[in-house]
N, C-alpha and C positions, 0 to 999 in steps of 0.2 A: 229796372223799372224806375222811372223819374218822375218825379211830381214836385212840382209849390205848394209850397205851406206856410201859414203861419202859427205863432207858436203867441202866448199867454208871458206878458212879461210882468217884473216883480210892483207894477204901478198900474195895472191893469184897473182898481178902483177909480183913479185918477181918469185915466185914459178911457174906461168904458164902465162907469155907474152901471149900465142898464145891461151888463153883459150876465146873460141865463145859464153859461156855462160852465164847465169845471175852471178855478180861479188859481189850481196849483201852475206855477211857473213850469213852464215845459209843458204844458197843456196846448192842444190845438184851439184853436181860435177863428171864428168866422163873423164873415161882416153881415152882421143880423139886422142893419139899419137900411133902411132905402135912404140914398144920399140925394137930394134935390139939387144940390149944389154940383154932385158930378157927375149924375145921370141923368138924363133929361123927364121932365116928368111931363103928363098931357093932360088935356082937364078933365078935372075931378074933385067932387065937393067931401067924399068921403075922405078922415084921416090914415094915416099911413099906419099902419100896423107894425109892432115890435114884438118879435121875430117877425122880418118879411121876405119875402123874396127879393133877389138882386140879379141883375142885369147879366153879371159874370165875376167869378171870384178868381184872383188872379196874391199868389201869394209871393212872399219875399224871401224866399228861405229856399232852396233845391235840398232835395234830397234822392239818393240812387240809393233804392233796395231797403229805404226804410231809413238808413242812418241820415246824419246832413252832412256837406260836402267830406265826403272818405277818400282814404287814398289804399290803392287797390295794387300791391305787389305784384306785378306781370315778367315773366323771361322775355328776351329778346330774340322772339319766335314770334310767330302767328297764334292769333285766337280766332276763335268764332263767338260776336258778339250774340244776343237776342235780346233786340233793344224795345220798349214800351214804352210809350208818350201817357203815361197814367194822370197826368195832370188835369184838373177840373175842364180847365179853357185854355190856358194859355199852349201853345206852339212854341216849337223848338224850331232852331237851325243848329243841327249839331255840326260841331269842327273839331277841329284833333288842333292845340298849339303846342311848343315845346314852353314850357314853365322857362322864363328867364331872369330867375333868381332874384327878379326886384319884389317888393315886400308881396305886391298881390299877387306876382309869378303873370301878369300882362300888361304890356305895353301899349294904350290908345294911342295912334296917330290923330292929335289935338283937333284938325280940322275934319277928318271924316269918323270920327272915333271907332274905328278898326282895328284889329290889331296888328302890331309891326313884328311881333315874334314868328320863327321859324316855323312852318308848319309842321306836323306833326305828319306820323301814315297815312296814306290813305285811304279811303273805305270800299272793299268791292263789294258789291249787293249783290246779293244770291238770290236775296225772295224777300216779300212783305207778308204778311198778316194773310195773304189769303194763300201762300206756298213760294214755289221756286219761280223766279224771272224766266221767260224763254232761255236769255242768257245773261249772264251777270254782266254787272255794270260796273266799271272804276269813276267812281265821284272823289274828286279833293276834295281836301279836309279843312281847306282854310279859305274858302269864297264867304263873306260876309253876305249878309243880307241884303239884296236889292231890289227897293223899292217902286223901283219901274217894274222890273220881269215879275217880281214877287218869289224869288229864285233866290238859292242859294248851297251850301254844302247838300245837306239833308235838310229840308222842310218836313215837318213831322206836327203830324195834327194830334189829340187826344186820339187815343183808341189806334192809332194806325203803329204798325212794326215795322222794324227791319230784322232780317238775318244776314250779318256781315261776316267777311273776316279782313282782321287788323293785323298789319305785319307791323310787331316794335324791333322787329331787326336792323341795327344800324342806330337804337336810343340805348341800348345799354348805358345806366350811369344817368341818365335822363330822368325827366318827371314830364311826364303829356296833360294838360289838362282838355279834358270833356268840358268844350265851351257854346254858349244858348247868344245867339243877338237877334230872336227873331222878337217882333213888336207887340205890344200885347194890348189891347185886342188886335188880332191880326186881320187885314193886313198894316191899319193906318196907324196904328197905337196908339194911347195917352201915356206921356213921359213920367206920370206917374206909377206906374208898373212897371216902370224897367229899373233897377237897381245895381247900382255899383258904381264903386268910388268914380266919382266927377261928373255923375251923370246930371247931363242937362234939364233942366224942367223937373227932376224930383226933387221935394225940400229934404227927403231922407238920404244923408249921407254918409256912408262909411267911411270906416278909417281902411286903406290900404290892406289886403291880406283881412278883412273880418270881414262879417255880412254884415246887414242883410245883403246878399247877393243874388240876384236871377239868370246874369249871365255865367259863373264857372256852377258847374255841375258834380265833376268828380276829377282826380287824378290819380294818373297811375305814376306807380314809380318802377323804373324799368331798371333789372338787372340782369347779369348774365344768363344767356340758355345753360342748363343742364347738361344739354344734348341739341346734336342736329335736326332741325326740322326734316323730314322727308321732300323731295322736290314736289310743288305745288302743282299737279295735274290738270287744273280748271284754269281757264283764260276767260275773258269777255269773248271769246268763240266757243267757247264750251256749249253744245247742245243740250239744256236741261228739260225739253218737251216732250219725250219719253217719260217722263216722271209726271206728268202733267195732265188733272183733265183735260180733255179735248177745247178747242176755242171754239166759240161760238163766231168767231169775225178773227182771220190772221193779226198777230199782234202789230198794230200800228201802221195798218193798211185802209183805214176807213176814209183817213183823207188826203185828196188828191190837190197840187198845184190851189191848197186854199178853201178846196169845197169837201164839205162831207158829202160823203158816199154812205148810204145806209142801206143793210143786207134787201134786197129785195123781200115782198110779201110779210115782213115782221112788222105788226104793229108799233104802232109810235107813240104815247104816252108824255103828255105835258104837265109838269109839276110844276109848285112855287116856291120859294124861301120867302116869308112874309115876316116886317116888323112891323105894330100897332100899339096900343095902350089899352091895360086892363081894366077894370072899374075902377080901381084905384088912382089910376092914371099911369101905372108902372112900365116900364117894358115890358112888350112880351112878343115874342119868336112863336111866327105860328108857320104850318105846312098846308098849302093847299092845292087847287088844282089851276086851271088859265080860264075857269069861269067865274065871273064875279059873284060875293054873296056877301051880304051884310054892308057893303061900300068898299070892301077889297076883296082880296083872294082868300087870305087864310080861314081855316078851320082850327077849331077844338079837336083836340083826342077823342071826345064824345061826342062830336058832331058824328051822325052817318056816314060809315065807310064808304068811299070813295074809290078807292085803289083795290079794286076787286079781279084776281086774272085764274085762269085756269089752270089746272096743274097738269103738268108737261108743257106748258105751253111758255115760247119767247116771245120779248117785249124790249122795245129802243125806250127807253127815259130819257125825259128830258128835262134836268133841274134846271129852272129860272130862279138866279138870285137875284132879290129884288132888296135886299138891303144894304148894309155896309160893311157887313162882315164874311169872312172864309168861313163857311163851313162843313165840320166835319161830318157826312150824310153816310149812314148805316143801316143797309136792312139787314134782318134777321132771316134766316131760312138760307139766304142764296149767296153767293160770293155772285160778280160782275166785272165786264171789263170796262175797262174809261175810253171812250172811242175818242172822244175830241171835244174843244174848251173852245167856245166862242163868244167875243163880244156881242152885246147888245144895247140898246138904246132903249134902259129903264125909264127914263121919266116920260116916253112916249106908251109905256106896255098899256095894251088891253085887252090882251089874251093872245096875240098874235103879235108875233115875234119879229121886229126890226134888227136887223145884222147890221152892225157898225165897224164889222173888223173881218178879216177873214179864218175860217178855220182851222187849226192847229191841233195837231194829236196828240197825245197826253206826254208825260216825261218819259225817259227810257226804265228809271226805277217804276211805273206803274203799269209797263205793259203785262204784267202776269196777270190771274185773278187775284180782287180787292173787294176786303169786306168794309172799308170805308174810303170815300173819296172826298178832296180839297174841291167844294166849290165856292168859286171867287163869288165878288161882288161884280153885279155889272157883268157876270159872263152865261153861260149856259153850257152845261155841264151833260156832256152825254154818253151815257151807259148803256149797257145792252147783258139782260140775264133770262136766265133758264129758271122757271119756276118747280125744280121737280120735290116734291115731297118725302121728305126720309123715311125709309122702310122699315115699320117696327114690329116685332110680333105678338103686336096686340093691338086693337082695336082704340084712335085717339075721338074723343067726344069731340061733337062741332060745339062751337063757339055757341051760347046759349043767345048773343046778341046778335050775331049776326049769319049763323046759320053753316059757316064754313069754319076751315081752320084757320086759326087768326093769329097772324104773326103782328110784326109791328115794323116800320122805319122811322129815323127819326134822327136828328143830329147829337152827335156825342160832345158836344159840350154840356159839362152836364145842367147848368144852367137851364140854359134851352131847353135840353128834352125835358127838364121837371117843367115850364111851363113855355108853352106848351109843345114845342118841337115835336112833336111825336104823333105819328096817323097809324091807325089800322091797315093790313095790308092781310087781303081774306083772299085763300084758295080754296078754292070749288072744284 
């Protein structure tokens, strides 16, 4: 489990007068201010409130499973990892390097700042967060982040898993470290949130081998097997669809030579990713639908339900993000499959959708079922789920507001979903 954090240091008066929270060093710490200076604010005559809300909390500290960067004694055998992006907002690109013994254990190439050390195993993917792959997937471990594709090792949103396995056969004697260069906010980043020694555009800098750091994560230190591994049965051919609910749409068949294909007779359902200003003037993340109201798209959580479908019944989604960031989109009740990601031309949208690019089907790590999916900026994001209702043996009360069972979608940054990211999502 991985998360950013920050932590309560010994000058903490100095540094935050106005801070409400625990003051013992080693205390967690959060940004209670709305920064005018680094978040864009909109107009508004009312004062900013202390404790407020904030745009996204992106912390300088890693830590795996609770402690901060540990190192984790592994044979030189296979594991099976189960990995969690538990972090408020920021994204991961996780890599595997081999530690080379200089003081931080990584080496930046000064001009692309990448690493130049030896790659580490590499990772076969079994399943995400909503089960097993059709068939596992072999991703390297040491593809840096790229900016064009928005691609790299593992791209890993809050809330989304892998189930891997890692072979350190052949590091015996070795130290691997679990390494992050993904941008924070993703995809475009402020170089302020990115941490570790020589990093451009942060004034905060470490000394070599100390934090605050957000790119190393954890290391292992790799020594002799015990014992022989058994030979590894599963290939990237291994049939895992036996184990599998059934697909609603073959995995990664939706699109053809650039066009999607959508299952005939399935309804087609258009959403939005919406950014605006509260009374305040603050940020704020709303969901809404491709009809306008209020002078954009988005809704409140309390606005009237919207997204209203029937139980048994399937439905094609269709998220339009309309702002600048990836987001990590989650319903509740249903796992889904990601059919296909396509450009569009945002500053023309007014409910109808100009294609600016051609269609492409999701990554090979997302063709199983997924209970959260990466939608970009600028793309459209399309899904396809099954509404069916869990069988309990009892009797569940409808919704007193709105008359049906009321689950909820919403994005898992948790920023956003606390305001206001998050719509109602009622079966009938």
């Amino acid at each position: 489990m991985i998360q950013d954090k920050i932590f309560v240091g010994p000058d903490i008066k100095r540094k935050d007068p106005t801070w409400p929270g625990p003051r013992g060093v080693g205390s967690l710490w959060y940004p209670h201010v709305y920064e005018s200076a680094r978040w864009e604010r909109g107009p508004s005559s009312l004062k900013l409130p202390d404790p407020s809300v904030i745009p996204e909390m992106f912390g300088d500290t890693m830590l795996a499973n609770g402690p901060v960067y540990p190192e984790a004694t592994v044979e030189a055998r296979r594991y099976r990892l189960h990995v969690l992006n538990a972090c408020q907002a920021r994204f991961l690109n996780l890599q595997l390097y081999v530690d080379d013994g200089s003081k931080d254990g990584i080496t930046l190439d000064s001009t692309t700042m990448n690493p130049t050390n030896t790659p580490g195993p590499g990772f076969l993917v079994l399943g995400t967060e909503g089960g097993f792959l059709p068939n596992p997937v072999a991703v390297r471990s040491n593809k840096s982040f790229d900016s064009r594709t928005l691609s790299g090792s593992l791209i890993t949103a809050p809330a989304e898993r892998w189930d891997l396995l890692v072979d350190f056969t052949g590091f015996a004697g070795k130290k691997i470290i679990l390494y992050n260069d993904a941008p924070a906010p993703f995809p475009r980043g402020d170089p302020r949130n990115d941490y570790f020694p020589g990093a451009p555009g942060n004034p905060t800098q470490p000394n070599p081998g100390y934090g605050p750091s957000t790119r190393q994560i954890l290391r292992f230190k790799v020594i002799p097997a015990t014992s022989a591994d058994p030979p590894l049965r599963i290939t990237t051919s291994t049939d895992l669809t036996p184990d599998l609910t059934p697909f609603l749409v073959p995995p990664g068949t939706a699109v053809h030579n650039g066009i999607l294909h959508l299952p005939p007779g399935v309804p087609v359902r258009q959403v939005t990713l919406n950014e605006t200003f509260d009374a305040y003037g603050r940020l704020i993340q709303l969901l809404g639908t491709n009809q306008p109201v209020n002078g954009g798209f988005g809704r409140a959580y309390l606005d009237p339900a919207t997204e209203t479908v029937r139980a048994g019944s399937t439905e094609v989604w269709q998220i339009v993000n309309l702002t600048g960031d990836t987001h990590p989109m989650h319903w509740h009740l249903v796992n889904f499959q990601v059919l296909a990601r396509q450009l569009f031309d945002a500053t023309t949208y007014n409910g109808t959708l100009s294609y600016t690019g051609p269609a492409h089907g999701p990554d090979k790590t997302e063709l199983g079922w997924k209970e959260t999916a990466r939608v970009n900026p600028g793309e459209v994001t399309t899904v396809i789920m099954k509404f069916d209702l869990p069988k309990v043996p009892f009797k569940v009360p409808s919704s007193s507001r709105t008359g049906g069972d009321e689950y909820v979608w919403h994005c898992h940054i948790l920023e956003h979903e606390e305001h206001d990211m998050m719509r109602p999502l009622i079966v009938t």
